[in-house]
N, C-alpha and C positions, 0 to 999 in steps of 0.2 A: 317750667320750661326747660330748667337746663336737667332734668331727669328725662324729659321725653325726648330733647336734643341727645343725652347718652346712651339712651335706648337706641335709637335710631340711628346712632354712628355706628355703634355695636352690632347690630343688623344687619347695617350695610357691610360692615370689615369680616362679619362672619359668611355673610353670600361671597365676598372676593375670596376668601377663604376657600371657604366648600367649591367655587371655578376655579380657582388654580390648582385644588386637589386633582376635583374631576379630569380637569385637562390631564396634567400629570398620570393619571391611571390610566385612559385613553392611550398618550405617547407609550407607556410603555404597555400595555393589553400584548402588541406583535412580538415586542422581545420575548415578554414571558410566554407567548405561542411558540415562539422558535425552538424556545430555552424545553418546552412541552415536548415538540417532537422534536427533539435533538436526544432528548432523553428516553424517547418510544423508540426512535431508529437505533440507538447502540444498544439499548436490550435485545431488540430482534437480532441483531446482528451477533452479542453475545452468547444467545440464547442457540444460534446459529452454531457456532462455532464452539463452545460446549457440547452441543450432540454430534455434530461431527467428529470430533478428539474423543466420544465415547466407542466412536463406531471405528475410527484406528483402532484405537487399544486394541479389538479384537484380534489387529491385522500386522502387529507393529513387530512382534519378530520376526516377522515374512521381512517386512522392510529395513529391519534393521540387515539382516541375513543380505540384502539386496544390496544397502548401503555400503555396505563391508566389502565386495566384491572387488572394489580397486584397489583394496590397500593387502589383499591376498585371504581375505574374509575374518572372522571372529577370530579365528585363532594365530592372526596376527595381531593382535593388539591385548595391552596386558594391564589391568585393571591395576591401582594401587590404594585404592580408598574404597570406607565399605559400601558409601551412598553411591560409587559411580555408576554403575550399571544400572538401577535404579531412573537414576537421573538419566542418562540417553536415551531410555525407556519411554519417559514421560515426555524430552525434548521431543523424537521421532513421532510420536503420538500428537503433538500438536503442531507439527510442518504438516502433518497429511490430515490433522482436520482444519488446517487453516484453509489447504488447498481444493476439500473437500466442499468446504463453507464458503469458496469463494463467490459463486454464482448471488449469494446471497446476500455478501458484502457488500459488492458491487450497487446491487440493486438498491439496497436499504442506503446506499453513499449517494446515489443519483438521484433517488427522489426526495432526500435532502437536497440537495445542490440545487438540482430542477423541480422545483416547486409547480406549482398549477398547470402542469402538460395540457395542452387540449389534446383534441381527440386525434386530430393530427399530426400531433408531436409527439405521440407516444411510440414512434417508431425511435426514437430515442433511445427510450428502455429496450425495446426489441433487438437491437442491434447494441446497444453497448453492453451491457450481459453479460451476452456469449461471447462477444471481443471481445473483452475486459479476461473473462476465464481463457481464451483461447489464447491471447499476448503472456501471462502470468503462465501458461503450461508451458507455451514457447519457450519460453527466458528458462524455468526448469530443466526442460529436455535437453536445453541450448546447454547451458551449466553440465547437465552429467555426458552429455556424448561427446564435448568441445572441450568445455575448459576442466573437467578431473581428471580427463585422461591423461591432458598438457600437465595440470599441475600437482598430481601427488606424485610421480615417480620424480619430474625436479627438485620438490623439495624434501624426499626420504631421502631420492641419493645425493644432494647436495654435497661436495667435499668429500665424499668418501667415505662418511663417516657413519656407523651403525647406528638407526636409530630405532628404536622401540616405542612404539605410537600408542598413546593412551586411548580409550576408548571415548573421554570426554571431549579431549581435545581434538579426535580425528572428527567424530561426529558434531561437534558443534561447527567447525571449519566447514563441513560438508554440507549442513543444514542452512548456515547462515548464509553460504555462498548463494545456492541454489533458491534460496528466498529474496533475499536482495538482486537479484539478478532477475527475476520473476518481478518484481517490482519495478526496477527499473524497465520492462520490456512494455510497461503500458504507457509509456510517453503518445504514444500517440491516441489513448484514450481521454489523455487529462488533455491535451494541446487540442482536441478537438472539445472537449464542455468547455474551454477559457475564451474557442472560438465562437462559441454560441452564446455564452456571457458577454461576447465584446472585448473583451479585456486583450485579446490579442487577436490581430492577424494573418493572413499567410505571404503579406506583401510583408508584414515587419519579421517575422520568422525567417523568409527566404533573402531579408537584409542584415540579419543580424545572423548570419551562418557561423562567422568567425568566433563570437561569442560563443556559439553552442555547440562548434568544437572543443572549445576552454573547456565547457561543463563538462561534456562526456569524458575529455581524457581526466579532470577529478573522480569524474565516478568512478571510473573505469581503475583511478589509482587508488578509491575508497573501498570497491567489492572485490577486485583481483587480491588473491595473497602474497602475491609476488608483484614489484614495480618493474618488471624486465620488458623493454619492448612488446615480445611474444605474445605474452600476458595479457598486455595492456591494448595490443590492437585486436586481439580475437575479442575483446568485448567494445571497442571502439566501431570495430566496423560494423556489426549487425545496430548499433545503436546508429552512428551515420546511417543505416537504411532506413531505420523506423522513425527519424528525424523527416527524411522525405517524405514516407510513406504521410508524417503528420502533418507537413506541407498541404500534401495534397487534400485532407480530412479537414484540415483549418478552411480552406476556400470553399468546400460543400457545405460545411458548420455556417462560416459567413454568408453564403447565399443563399442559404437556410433562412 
């Protein structure tokens, strides 16, 4: 009796066993889905932006040549290490396949985010896309026609003083501006998916203004290379416009 009693406890602790496994592999089955295509979409997206940066390179003296054009071109700036020019080479080659690969970015980040579009919703993709690349060119363009023009002659001729501009430093200054600035100009593509998530409003947006003043003039004192007034509202105000513009994308997203 108490062999077939042990038997039979043992049976029973091993089926609670094998169901609390089972459950447990169930609960996580969607993680490790996500964790699946989490790891499909930044390939694509890697994969993306690898052939694009192959397809600069081909293009990348023309734009360096292009870059150089406000500081009085190549033959103002004077190398002093042997890897520099090299290295601006490689940087320039991957801002223009970043910019290249954006479309695809985008895409590959939103149907991460928005999962199971119906057929209906796929005008989602259709339209954030090309926003998404058209706000990111904007903030670029904005950056070289706006604020390099303002900001390498203030600070070459700062004080008076003769300066002689390295190629890594002028080029990394010019790249990082114009990418971070390109960044920042898509507020109103993320404020409109957080709107379609739920997670934010256009009534709590259009009451919480003051706050998102705060932000923009950080950012504005995080991507400007200078903290001068000047500086800092040529990139505060086109951000104030595209604040509203996400206003108004927030309340289509929510009625959506």
């Amino acid at each position: 009796m108490r062999t077939k009693r042990s038997w039979r406890d043992y049976s029973r602790a091993l089926g609670r066993a094998h169901g609390k496994a089972r459950s447990q592999l169930e609960t996580s089955m969607p993680l490790l889905q996500h964790l699946n295509e989490l790891r499909q979409r930044l390939f694509k997206a890697l994969l993306a932006v690898a052939l694009a940066t192959g397809v600069s390179f081909m293009i990348a003296s023309e734009l360096i040549d292009f870059l150089a054009g406000p500081i009085g071109g190549k033959s103002a700036l004077v190398s002093i290490e042997v890897t520099e020019n090299i290295a601006i080479f490689m940087r320039v080659s991957l801002l223009g396949g970043l910019v290249l690969s954006m479309p695809v970015l985008v895409y590959q980040a939103m149907r991460f985010i928005l999962p199971g579009l119906q057929a209906r919703e796929k005008w989602w993709l259709v339209l954030g896309v090309p926003l998404a690349s058209l706000l990111f060119a904007s903030g670029v363009a904005f950056t070289w026609l706006v604020m390099i023009p303002t900001a390498i002659p203030f600070l070459v001729n700062f004080l008076g003083i003769t300066t002689q501009v390295r190629p890594a430093n002028y080029f990394e200054f010019i790249t990082s501006l114009m990418f971070w600035i390109g960044i920042s100009f898509e507020m109103p593509l993320v404020v409109m998916i957080l709107a379609r998530l739920h997670f934010v409003t256009a009534r709590q947006l259009l009451a919480g203004w003051r706050y998102a003043l705060v932000g923009m003039a950080l950012v504005a004192a995080l991507v400007t290379p200078t903290v001068d007034p000047v500086n800092m509202g040529l990139v505060m105000l086109p951000l104030a416009v595209l604040y509203l513009v996400s206003i108004l994308l927030a309340r289509l997203a929510g009625r959506g």
